[in-house]
BALO-9462 format. One record per residue: x, y, z of N, C-alpha, C in turn; residue in three letters; residue number from 1. Coordinates in pm, 1 decimal. Layout:
! residues N
SITE         nx         ny         nz        cax        cay        caz         cx         cy         cz   code   pos
SITE          X          Y          Z          X          Y          Z          X          Y          Z    ALA   NUM
...
//
This chain:
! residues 109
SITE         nx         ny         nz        cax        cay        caz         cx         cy         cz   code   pos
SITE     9669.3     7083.6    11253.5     9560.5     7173.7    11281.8     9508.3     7226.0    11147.1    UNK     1
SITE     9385.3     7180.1    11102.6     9277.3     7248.6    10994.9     9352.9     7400.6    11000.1    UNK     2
SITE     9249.5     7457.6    10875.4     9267.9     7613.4    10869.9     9169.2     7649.1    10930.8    UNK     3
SITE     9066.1     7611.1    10945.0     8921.0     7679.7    11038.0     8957.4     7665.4    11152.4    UNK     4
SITE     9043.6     7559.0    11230.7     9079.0     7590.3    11375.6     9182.6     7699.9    11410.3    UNK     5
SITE     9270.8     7688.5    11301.8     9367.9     7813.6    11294.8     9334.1     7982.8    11283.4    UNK     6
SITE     9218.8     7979.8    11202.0     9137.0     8102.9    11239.0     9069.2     8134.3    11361.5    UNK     7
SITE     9036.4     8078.4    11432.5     9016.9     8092.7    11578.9     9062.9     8111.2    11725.5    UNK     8
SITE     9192.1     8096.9    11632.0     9296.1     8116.2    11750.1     9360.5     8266.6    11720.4    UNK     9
SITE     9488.8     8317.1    11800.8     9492.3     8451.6    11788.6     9596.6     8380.0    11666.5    UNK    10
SITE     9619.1     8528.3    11597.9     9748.6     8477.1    11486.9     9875.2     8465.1    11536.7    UNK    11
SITE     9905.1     8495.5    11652.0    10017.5     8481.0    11718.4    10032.4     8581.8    11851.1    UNK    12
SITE    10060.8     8447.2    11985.2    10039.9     8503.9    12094.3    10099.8     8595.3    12119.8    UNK    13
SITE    10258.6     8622.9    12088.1    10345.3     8700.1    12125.9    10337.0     8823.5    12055.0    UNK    14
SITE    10283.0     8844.3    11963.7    10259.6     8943.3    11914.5    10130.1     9083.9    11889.2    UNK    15
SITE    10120.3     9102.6    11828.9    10007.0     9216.0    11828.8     9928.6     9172.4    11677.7    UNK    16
SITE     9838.0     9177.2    11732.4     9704.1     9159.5    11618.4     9678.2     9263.6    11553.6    UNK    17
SITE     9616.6     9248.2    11460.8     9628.3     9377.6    11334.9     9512.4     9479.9    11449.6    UNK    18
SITE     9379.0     9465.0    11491.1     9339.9     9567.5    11576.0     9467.5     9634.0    11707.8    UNK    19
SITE     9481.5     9539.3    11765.7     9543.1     9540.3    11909.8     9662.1     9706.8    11836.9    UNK    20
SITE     9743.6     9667.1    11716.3     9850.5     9730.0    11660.6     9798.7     9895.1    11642.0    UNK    21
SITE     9681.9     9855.1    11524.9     9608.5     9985.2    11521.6     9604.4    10043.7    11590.3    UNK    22
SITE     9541.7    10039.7    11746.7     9511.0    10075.1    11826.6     9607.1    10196.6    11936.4    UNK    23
SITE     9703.7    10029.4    11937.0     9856.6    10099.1    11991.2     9923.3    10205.7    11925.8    UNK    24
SITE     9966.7    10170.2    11803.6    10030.5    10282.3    11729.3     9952.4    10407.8    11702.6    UNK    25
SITE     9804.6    10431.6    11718.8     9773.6    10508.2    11710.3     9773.4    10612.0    11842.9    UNK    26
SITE     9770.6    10549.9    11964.4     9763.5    10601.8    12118.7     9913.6    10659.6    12142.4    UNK    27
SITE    10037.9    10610.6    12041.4    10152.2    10647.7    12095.8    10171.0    10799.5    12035.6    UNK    28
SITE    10081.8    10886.0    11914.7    10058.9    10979.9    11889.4     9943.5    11057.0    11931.5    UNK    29
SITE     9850.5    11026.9    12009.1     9795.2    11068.4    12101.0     9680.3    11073.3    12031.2    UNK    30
SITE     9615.3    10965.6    11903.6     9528.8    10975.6    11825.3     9408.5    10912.3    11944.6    UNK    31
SITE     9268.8    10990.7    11902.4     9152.7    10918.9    11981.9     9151.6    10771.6    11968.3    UNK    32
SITE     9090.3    10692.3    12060.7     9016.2    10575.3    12034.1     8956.3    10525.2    11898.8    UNK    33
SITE     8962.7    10447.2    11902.5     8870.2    10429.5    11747.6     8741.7    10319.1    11762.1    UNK    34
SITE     8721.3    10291.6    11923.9     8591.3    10187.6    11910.7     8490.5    10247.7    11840.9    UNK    35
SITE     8388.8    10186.5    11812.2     8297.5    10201.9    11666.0     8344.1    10184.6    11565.8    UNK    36
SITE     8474.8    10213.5    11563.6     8517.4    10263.2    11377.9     8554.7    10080.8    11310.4    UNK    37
SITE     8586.5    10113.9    11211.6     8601.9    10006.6    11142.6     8743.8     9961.9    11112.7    UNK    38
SITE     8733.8     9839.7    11137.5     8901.3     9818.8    11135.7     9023.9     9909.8    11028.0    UNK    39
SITE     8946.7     9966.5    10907.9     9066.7     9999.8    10801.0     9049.9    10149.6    10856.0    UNK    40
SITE     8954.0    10196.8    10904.2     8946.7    10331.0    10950.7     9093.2    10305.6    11077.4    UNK    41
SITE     9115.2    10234.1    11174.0     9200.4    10213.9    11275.1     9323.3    10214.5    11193.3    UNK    42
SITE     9326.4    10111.9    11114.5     9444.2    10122.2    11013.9     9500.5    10200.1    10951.2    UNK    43
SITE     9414.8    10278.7    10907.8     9440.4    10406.1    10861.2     9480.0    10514.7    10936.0    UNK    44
SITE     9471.5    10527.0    11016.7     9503.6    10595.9    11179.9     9623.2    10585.7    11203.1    UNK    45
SITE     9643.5    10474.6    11242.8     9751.7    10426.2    11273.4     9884.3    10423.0    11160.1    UNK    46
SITE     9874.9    10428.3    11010.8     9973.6    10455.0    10961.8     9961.2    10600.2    10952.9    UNK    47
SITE     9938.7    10663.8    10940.1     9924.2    10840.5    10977.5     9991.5    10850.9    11110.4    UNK    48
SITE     9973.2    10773.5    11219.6    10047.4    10801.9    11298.3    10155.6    10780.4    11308.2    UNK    49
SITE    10204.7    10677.3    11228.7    10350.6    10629.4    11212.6    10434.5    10673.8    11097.6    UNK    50
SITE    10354.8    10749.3    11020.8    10403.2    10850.4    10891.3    10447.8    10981.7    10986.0    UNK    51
SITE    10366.1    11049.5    11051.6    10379.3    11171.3    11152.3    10480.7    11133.4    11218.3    UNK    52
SITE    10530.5    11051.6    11309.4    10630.8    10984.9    11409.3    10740.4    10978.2    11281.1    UNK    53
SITE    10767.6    10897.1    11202.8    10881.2    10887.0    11110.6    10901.8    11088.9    11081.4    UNK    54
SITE    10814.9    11122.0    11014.0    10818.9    11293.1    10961.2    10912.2    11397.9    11075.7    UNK    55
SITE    10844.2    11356.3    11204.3    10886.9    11468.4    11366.8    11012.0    11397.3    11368.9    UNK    56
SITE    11095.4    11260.0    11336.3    11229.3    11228.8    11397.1    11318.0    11290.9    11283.3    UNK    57
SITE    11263.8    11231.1    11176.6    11327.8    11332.8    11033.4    11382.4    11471.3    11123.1    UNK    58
SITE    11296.6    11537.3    11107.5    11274.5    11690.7    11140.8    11376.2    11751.1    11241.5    UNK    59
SITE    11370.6    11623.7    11377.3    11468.1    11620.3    11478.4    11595.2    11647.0    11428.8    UNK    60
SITE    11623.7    11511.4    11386.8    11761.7    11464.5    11351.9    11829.1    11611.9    11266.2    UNK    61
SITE    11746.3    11652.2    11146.7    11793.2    11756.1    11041.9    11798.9    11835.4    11158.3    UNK    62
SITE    11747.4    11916.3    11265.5    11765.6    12026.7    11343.6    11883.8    11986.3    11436.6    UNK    63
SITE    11942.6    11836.1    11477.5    12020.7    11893.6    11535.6    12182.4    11855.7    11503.3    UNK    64
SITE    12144.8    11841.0    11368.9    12239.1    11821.1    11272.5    12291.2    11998.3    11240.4    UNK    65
SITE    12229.3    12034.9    11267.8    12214.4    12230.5    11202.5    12238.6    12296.4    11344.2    UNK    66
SITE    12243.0    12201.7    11456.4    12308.6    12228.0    11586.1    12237.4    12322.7    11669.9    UNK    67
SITE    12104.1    12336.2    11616.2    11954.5    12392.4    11675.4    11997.0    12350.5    11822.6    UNK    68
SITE    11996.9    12456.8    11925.9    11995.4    12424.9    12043.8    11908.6    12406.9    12192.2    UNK    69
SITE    11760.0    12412.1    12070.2    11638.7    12398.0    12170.3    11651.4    12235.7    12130.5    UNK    70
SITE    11658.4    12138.5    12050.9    11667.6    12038.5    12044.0    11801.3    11891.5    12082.8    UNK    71
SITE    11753.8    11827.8    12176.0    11855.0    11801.4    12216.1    11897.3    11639.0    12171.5    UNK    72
SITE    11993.0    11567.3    12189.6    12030.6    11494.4    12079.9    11949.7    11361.8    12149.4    UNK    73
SITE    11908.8    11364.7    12282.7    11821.3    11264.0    12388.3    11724.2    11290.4    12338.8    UNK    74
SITE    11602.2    11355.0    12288.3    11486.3    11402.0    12256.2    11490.2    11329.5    12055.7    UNK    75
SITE    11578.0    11346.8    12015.6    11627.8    11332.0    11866.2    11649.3    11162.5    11886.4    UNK    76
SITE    11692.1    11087.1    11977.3    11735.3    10957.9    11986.3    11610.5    10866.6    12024.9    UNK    77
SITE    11530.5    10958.9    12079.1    11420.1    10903.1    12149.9    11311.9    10855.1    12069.2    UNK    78
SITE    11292.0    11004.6    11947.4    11186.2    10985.6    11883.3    11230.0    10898.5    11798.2    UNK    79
SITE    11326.1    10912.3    11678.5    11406.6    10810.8    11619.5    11367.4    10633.3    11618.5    UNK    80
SITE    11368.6    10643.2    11767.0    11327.7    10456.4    11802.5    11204.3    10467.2    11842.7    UNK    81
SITE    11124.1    10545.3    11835.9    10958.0    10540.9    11873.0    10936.5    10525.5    11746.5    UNK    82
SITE    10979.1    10633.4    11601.4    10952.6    10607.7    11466.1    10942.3    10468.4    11414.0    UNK    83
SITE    11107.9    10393.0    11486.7    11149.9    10266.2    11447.7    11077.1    10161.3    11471.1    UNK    84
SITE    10998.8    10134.8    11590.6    10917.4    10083.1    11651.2    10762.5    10063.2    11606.1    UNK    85
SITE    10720.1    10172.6    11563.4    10669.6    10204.4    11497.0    10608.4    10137.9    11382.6    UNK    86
SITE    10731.0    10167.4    11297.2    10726.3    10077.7    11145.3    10716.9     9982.8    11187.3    UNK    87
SITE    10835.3     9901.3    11249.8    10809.4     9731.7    11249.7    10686.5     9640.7    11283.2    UNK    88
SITE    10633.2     9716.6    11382.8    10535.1     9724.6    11404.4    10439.9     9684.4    11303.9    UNK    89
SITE    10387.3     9794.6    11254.6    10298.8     9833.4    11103.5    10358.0     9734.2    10965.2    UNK    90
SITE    10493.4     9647.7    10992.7    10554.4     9598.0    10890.2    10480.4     9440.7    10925.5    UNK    91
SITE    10457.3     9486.0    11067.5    10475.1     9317.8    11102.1    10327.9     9261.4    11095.0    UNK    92
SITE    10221.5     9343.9    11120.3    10053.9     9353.4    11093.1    10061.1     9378.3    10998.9    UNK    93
SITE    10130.8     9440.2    10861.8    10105.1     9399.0    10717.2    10115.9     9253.0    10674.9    UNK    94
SITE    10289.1     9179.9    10745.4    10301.8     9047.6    10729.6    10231.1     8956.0    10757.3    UNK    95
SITE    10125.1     8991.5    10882.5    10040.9     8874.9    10920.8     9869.8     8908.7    10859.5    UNK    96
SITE     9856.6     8998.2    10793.7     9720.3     9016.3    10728.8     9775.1     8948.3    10619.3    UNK    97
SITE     9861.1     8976.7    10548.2     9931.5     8916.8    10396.0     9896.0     8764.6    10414.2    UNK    98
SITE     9936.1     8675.3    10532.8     9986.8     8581.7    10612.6     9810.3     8480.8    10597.6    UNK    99
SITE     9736.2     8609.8    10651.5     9589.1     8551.3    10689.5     9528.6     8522.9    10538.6    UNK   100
SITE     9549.3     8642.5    10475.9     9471.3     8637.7    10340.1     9550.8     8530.0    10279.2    UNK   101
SITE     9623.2     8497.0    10287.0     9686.1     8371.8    10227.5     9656.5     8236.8    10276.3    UNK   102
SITE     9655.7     8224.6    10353.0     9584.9     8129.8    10468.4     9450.5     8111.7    10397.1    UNK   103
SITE     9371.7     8241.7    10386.5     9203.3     8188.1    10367.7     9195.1     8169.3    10203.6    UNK   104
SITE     9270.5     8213.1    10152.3     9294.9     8190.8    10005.8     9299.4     8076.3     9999.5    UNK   105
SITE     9372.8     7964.0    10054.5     9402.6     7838.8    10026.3     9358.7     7777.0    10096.0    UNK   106
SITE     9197.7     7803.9    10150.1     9143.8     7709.9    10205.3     9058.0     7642.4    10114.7    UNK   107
SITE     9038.3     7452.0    10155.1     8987.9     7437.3    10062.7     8783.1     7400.1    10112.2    UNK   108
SITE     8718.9     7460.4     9983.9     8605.5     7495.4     9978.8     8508.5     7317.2     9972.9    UNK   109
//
């Protein structure tokens, strides 16, 4: 398969596309929509939201390490793997933009 047919297809079915990701990771912090906006505006969203999510499990964990008893260690475990999720996420739509720009880099002209 050419590289021009390979651009036309999704970058991978099983996974999440750099919008689709944006999108998601941004809705799991309860960020607005972003139709209109521009893809790096979404992007940008979306790691703010996953900077905020990593920051609130931090925050957790230290409170109930200090044995804070409005916080409970289910609430602390929860956010933790939403953080985790999160990143990989955002790790894994860095790998496949890296992936693309490399791809169109070495196409030949």
């Amino acid at each position: 398969m050419d590289a021009i047919s390979r651009l036309s297809l999704p970058l991978d079915t099983q996974a999440l596309t750099g919008a689709r990701a944006a999108k998601t990771l941004g809705a799991q912090s309860g960020v607005a929509g972003t139709q209109g906006g521009s893809f790096g505006t979404a992007l940008q969203s979306a790691l703010k939201s996953v900077s905020a999510s990593q920051n609130e499990a931090t925050s957790m964990q230290r409170e109930v390490q200090l044995e804070n008893p409005s916080v409970s260690l289910e609430q602390t475990m929860v956010a933790i793997q939403k953080a985790q999720i999160g990143f990989q996420a955002t790790v894994h739509v860095r790998n496949r933009m890296v992936q693309a720009y490399t791809d169109i880099m070495n196409m030949q002209v």
